[in-house]
C-alpha positions as CSV (number, residue, x, y, z in Angstrom):
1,X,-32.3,234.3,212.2
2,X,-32.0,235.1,208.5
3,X,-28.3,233.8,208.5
4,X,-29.6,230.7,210.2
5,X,-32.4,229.6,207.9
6,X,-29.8,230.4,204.5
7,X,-27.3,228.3,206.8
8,X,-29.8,225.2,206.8
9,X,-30.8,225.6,203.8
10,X,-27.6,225.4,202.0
11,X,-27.3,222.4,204.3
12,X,-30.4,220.5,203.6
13,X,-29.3,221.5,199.8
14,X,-26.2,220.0,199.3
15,X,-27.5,217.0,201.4
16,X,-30.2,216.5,198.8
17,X,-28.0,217.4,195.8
18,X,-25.4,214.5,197.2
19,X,-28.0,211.7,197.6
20,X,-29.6,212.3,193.8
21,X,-26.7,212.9,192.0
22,X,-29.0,216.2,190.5
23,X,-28.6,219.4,190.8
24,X,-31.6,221.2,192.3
25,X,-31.9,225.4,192.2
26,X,-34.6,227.5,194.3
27,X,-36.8,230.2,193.7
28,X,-39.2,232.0,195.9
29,X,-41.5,233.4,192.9
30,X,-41.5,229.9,190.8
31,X,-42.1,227.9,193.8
32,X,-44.8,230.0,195.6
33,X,-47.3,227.3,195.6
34,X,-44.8,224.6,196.7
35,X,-43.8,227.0,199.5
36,X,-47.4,228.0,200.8
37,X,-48.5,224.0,200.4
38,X,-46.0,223.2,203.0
39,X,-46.3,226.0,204.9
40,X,-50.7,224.9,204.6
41,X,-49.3,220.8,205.6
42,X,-47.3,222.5,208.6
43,X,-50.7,224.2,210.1
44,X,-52.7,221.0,209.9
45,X,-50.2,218.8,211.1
46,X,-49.8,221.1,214.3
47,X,-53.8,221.3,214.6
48,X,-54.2,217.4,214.5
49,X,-51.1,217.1,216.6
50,X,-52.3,219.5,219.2
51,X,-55.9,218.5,218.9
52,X,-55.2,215.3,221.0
53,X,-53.4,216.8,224.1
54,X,-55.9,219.3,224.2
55,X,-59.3,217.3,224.1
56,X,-57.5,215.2,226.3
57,X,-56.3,217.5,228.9
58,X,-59.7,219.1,228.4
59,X,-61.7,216.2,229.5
60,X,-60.4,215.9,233.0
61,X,-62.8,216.3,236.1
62,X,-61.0,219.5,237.9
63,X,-62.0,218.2,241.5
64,X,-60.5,214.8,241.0
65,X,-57.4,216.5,239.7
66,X,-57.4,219.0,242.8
67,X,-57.9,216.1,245.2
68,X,-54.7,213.8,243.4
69,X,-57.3,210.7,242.8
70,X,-56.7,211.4,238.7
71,X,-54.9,208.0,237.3
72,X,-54.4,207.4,233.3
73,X,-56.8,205.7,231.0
74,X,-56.3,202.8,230.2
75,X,-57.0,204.0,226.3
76,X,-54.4,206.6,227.3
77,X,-51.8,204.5,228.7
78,X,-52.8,202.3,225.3
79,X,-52.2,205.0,223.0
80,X,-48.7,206.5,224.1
81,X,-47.5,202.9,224.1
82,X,-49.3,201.4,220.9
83,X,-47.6,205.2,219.1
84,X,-43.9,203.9,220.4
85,X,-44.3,200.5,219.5
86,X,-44.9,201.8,216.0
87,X,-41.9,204.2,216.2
88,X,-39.6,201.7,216.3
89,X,-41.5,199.3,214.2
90,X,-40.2,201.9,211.6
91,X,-37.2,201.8,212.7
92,X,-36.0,198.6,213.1
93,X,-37.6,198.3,209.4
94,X,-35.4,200.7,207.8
95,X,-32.6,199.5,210.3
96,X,-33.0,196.1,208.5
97,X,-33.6,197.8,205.1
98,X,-30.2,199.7,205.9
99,X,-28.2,196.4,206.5
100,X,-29.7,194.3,203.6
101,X,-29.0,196.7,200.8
102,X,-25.0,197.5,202.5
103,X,-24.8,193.7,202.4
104,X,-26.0,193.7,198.9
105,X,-24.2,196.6,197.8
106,X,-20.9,195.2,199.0
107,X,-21.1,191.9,197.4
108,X,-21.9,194.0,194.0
109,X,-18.7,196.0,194.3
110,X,-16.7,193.0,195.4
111,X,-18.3,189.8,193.4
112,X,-15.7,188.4,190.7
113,X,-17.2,189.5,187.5
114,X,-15.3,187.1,185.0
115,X,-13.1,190.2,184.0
116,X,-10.5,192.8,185.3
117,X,-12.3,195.9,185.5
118,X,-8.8,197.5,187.4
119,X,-6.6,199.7,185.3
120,X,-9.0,200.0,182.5
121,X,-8.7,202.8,180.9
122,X,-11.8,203.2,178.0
123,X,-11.1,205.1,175.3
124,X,-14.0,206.4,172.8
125,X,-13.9,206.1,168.8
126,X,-16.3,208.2,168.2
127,X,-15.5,210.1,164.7
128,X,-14.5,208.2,161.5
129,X,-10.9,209.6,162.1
130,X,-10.4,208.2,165.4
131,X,-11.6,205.0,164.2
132,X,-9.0,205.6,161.2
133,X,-6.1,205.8,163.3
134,X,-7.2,202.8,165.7
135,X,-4.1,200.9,163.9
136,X,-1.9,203.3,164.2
137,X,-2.7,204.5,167.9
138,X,-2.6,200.9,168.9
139,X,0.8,200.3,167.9
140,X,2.3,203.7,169.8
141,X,0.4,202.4,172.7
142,X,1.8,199.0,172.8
143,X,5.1,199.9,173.0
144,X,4.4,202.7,175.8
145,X,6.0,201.9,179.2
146,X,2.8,202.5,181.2
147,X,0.5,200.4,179.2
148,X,0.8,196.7,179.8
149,X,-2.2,196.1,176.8
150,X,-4.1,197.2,174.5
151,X,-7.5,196.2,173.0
152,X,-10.3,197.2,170.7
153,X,-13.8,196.4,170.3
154,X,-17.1,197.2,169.4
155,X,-19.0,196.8,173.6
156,X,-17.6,196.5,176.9
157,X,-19.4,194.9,179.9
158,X,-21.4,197.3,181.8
159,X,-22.8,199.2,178.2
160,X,-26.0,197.8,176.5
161,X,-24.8,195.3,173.7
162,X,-27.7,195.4,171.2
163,X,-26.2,192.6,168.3
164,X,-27.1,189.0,168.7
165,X,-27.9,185.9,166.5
166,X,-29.6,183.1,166.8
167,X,-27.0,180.2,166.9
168,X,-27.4,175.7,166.3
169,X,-25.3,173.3,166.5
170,X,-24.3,172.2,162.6
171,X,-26.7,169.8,161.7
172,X,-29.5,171.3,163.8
173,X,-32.1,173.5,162.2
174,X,-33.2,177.1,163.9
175,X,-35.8,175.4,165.7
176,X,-33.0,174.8,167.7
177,X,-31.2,178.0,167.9
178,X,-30.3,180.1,171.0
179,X,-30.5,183.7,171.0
180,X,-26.6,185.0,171.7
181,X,-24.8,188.2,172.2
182,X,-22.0,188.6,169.8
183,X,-19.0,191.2,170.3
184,X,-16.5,191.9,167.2
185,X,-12.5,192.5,168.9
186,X,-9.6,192.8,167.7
187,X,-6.7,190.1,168.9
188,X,-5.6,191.4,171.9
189,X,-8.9,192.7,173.2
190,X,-10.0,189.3,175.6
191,X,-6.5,189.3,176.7
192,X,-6.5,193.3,177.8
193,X,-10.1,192.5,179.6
194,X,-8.4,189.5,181.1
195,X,-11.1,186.9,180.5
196,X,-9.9,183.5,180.6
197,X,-10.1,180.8,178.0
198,X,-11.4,177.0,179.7
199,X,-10.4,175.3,176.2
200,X,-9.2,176.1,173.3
201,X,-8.0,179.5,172.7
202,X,-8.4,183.1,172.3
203,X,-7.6,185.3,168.9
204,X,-4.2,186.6,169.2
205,X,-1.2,188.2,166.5
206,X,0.0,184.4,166.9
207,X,-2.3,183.2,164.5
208,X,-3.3,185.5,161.7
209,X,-5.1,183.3,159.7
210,X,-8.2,184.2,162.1
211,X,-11.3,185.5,160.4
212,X,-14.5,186.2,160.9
213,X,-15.7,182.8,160.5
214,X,-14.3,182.1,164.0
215,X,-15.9,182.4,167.4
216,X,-15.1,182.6,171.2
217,X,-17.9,181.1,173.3
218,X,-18.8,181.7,176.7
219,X,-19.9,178.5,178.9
220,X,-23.8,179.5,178.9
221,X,-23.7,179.2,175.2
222,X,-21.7,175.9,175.3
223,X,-24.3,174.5,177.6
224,X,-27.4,175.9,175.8
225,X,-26.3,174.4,172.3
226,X,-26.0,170.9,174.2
227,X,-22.2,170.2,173.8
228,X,-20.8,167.2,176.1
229,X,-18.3,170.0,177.9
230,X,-16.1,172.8,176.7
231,X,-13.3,170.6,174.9
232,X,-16.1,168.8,173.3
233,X,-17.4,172.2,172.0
234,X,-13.8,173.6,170.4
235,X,-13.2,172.8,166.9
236,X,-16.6,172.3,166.2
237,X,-19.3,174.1,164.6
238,X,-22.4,176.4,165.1
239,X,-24.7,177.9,162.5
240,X,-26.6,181.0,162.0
241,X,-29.6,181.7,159.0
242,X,-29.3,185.7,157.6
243,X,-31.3,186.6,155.0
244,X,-31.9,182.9,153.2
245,X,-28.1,182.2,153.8
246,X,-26.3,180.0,155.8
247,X,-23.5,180.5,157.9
248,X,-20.9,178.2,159.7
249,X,-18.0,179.1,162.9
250,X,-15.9,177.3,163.7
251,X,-15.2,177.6,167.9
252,X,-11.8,177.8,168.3
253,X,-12.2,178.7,172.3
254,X,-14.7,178.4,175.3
255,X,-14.4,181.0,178.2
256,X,-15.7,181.1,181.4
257,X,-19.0,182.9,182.4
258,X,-18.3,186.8,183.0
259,X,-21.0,189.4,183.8
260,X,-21.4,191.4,180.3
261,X,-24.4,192.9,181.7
262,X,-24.8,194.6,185.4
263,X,-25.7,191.7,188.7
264,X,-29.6,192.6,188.1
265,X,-29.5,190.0,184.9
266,X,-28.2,186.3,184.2
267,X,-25.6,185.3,182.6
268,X,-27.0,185.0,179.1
269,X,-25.2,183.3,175.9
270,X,-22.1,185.0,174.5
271,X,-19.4,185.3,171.7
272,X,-16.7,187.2,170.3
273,X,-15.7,187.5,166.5
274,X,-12.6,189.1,165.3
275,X,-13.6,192.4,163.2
276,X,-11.8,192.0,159.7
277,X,-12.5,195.4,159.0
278,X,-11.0,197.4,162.0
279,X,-13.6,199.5,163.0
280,X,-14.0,199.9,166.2
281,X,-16.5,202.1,168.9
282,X,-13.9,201.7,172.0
283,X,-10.2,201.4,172.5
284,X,-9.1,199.3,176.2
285,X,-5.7,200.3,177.4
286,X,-4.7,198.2,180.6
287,X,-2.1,200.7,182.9
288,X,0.5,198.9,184.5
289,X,-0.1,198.5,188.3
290,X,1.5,201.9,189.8
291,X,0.9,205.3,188.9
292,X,-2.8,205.4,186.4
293,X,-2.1,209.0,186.1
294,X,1.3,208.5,183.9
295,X,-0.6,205.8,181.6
296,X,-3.5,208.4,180.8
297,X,-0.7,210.6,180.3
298,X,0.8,208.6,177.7
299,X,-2.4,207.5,175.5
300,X,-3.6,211.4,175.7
301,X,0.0,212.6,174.4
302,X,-0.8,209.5,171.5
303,X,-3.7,210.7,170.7
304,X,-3.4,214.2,170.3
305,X,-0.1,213.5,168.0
306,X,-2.9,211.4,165.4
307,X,-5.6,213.1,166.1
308,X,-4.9,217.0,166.8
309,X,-8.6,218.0,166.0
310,X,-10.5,215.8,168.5
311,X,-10.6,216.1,172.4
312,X,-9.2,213.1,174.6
313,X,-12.1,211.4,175.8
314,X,-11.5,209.0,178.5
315,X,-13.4,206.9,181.5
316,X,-12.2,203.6,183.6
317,X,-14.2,200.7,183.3
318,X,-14.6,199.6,186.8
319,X,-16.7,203.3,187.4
320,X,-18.6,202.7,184.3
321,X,-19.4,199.5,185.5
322,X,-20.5,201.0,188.6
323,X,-22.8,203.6,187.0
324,X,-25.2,200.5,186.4
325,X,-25.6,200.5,190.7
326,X,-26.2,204.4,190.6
327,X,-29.5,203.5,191.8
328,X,-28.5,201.3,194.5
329,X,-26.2,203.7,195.9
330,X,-28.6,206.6,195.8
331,X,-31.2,204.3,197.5
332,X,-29.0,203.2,200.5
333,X,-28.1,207.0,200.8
334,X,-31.5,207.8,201.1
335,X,-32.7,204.4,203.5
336,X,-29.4,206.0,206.2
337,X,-30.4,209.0,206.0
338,X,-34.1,208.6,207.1
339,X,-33.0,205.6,209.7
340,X,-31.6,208.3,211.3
341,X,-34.1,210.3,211.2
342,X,-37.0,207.4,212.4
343,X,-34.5,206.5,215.0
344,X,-33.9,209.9,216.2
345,X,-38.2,211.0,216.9
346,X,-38.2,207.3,218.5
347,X,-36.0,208.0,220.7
348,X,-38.2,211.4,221.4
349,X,-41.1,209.5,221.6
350,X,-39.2,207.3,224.3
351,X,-37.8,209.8,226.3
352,X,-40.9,211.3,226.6
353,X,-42.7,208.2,227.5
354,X,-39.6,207.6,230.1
355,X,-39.8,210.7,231.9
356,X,-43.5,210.5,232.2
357,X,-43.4,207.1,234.0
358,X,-40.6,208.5,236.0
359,X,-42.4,211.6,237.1
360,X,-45.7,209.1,237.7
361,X,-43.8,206.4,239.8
362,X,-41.6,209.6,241.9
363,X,-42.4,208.6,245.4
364,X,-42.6,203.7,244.5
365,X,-38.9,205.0,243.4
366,X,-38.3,207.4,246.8
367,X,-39.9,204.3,248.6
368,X,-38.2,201.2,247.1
369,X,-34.7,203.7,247.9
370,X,-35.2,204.1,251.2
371,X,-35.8,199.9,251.5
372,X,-32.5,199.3,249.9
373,X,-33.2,199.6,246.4
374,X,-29.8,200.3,244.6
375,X,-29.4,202.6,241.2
376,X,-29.1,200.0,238.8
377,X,-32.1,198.3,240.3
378,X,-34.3,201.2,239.6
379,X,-32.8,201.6,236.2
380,X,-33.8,198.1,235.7
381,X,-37.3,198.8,237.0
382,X,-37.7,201.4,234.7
383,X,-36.1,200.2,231.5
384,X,-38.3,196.7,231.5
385,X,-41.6,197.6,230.6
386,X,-39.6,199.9,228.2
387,X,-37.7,197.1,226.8
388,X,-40.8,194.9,226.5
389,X,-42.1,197.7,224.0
390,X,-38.9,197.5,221.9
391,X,-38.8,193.6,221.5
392,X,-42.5,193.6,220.4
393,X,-41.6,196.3,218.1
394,X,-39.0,194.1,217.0
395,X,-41.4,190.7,216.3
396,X,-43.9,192.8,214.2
397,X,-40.8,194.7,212.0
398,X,-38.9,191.6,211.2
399,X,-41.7,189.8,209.4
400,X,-42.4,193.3,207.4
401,X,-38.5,193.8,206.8
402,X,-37.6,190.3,205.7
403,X,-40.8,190.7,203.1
404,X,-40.0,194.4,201.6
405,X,-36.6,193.4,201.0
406,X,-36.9,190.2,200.1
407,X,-39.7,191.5,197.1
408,X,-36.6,194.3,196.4
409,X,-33.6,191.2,196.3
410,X,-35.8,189.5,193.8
411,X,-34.9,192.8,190.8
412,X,-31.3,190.7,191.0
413,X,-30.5,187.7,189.4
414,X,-27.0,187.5,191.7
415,X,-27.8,188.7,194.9
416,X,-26.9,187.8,198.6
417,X,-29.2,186.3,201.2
418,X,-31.6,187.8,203.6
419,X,-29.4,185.9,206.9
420,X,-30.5,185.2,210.6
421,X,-27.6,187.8,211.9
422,X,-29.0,190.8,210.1
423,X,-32.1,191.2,212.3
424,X,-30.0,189.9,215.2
425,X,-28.1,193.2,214.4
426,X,-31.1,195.2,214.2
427,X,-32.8,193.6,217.3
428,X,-29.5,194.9,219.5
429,X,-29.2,198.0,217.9
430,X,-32.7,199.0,218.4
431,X,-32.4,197.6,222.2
432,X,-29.4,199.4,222.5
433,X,-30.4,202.5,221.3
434,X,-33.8,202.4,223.7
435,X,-31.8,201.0,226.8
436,X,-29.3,204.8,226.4
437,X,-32.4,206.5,226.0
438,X,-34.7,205.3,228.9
439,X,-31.1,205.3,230.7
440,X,-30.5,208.2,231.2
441,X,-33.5,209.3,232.4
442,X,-34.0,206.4,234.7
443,X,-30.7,207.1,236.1
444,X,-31.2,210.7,236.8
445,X,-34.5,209.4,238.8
446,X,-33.0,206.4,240.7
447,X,-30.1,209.5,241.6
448,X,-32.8,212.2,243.2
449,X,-33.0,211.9,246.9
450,X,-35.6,209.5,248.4
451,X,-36.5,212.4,250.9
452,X,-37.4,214.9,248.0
453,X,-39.1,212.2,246.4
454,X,-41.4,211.3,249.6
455,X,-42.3,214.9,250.7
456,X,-46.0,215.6,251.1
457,X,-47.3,219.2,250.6
């Protein structure tokens, strides 16, 4: 027994430890208190469980019992029903909840960002040395094999980019600026992320004459400064006041809208400056499509040649870009794992209710048998009034489900739709799931022999 309870323990541990992402450790003598609370909730739960039953079964007339006139309540026959119903009200809730957050999970993982986020292999700068040999690494890396391109820069979508200004149109005053996130790269870091230019063009080696002075706008930005379109925008100017001073770009490109920020926020004003003073917080090797392992390979073998005294630090984009969903994932873990669980003590409560209507209707079954009454009719007999439960389970959930999740859609700025077809899906699972379990017991009544079913003691 001993073995048993360490057996589903461990289980129930490593269930837990998989669904929060933490690591949990258990002790008798620290969590005493915890342990006699539930042990204290276990008690009163079985009291008020029991309680029922037993007032109930208490209150019964003996003689009327004896004599076989004892028939249900109507508050009885109320009660199991009304406690069913509301079984698979929960369920079909969290059946919904289950197929709105997949949905939505799904179009997160899959939703063109703006950028590749494939192949990305992020490298950290995080001493003064590694940022000293930024030139240097860059240039092995380059001509490596594995590596298609190589970038540097100061953020990378999917990590909080604190630096913004407020920028005008020239000729406009601040009253007129819009707040925009600004990004210093070197030249080949917007062609390593792969984000595409709609006019003009992007910093590059082909034209070293780039300075600081010179930005790469994102479409937002274009729209909120009130240019005509994107090739109205390049070659133009945009202003920013610092301290007293003014300051002047010149937009030399315009790139489409990409997600610098995770799906729960709008696209938001954005530019890129070229760093004149290399000094960078992250290095962006694209691998070659093929083997990743031989490209990390490479860059590590790079870096520990310039930089013998620091550890390789590495992560890919696409899973740091993911890390922002953590949440998500963890939630639609959890919202399974306890549809399972409401889905499994309906279907008690169901069976239950099943075989008691079976047991109460033994010889209108034995009866409508010997008239002619095949097996599926019975089934059919039995399963209806069961069914009818289910479906007004299903009208009360689906107002409750399409509110809950609609209120948790609304923490996203990109998000899918709440659609017809996921309750549909719900509605047939549920039915499907109550039709197996009053089934099966229906079947094994419509099976028994009329004659058994007919005998009088």
């Amino acid at each position: 027994m001993l073995l048993l309870c360490r057996c589903v323990y461990a289980i129930i541990v490593a269930l837990i430890e998989q669904v929060s992402g933490k690591t949990f450790s258990f002790s008798l003598t620290e969590n005493a208190a915890l342990i006699a609370g539930f042990f204290g909730l276990a008690i009163v739960t079985g009291l008020l469980a029991g309680s029922y039953p037993a007032f109930y079964l208490s209150s019964f007339r003996p003689v009327k019992v004896l004599k076989g006139k004892f028939t249900n309540s109507l508050a009885a026959v109320s009660l199991r029903k009304g406690l069913v119903v509301l079984q698979f009200v929960i369920s079909v809730v969290l059946i919904i909840a289950s197929v709105v957050i997949s949905n939505q999970m799904k179009y997160m993982q899959t939703k063109d960002l703006g950028f590749d986020r494939s192949q990305q292999i992020i490298i950290p700068l995080r001493s003064a040395n590694a940022k000293k040999i930024y030139t240097s690494l860059k240039s092995e890396l380059e001509r490596d094999q594995n590596i298609s391109s190589v970038g540097a820069s100061l953020y990378y979508p999917g990590i909080i980019n604190p630096s913004d200004m407020p920028l005008h149109k020239e000729g406009k005053s601040m009253n007129d600026a819009r707040r925009t996130y600004m990004n210093w790269v070197d030249d080949g870091f917007l062609q390593t992320i792969g984000i595409k230019p709609l006019a003009g063009r992007l910093f590059s080696k082909d034209f070293p004459a780039d300075t600081n002075y010179r930005v790469v706008l994102n479409e937002e930005c274009i729209r909120e400064l009130d240019f005509k379109s994107p090739e109205d925008a390049v070659g133009k100017r945009v202003e920013f006041d610092w301290h007293g001073q003014n300051y002047k770009l010149e937009i030399i490109g315009v790139v489409k809208d990409f997600h610098f920020q995770d799906l729960h926020s709008s696209i938001e004003p954005y530019g890129f400056q070229l760093n004149s003073v290399p000094q960078f917080n992250y290095m962006m090797a694209h691998s070659k499509a093929g083997d990743i392992g031989a490209a990390l390979k490479s860059v590590e073998s790079n870096w520990h040649k310039l930089n013998p005294n620091e550890p390789f630090e590495y992560s890919f984009l696409d899973e740091d870009f993911a890390k922002n969903f953590s949440a998500e994932t963890k939630l639609s873990s959890i919202v399974n794992y306890f549809t399972i669980i409401a889905i499994l003590i309906s279907c008690l409560g169901l069976f239950g209710l099943a075989t008691f209507s079976a047991e109460q209707r033994t010889k209108e079954i034995g009866i409508r048998k010997v008239l002619g009454a095949t097996a599926p009719d019975i089934v059919g007999l039995l399963s209806k009034d069961f069914l009818k439960l289910v479906a007004v389970a299903i009208i009360l959930a689906s107002p409750i489900a399409w509110y809950v999740m609609n209120k948790w859609l609304q923490d996203f700025a990109y998000r899918v739709g709440i659609g017809w077809w996921m309750f549909v899906i719900a509605a047939m699972l549920a039915l499907l799931i109550a039709f197996l379990t009053i089934g099966f017991q229906a079947l094994k009544a419509a099976n028994t022999n009329p004659v058994k079913n007919l005998r009088t003691e």
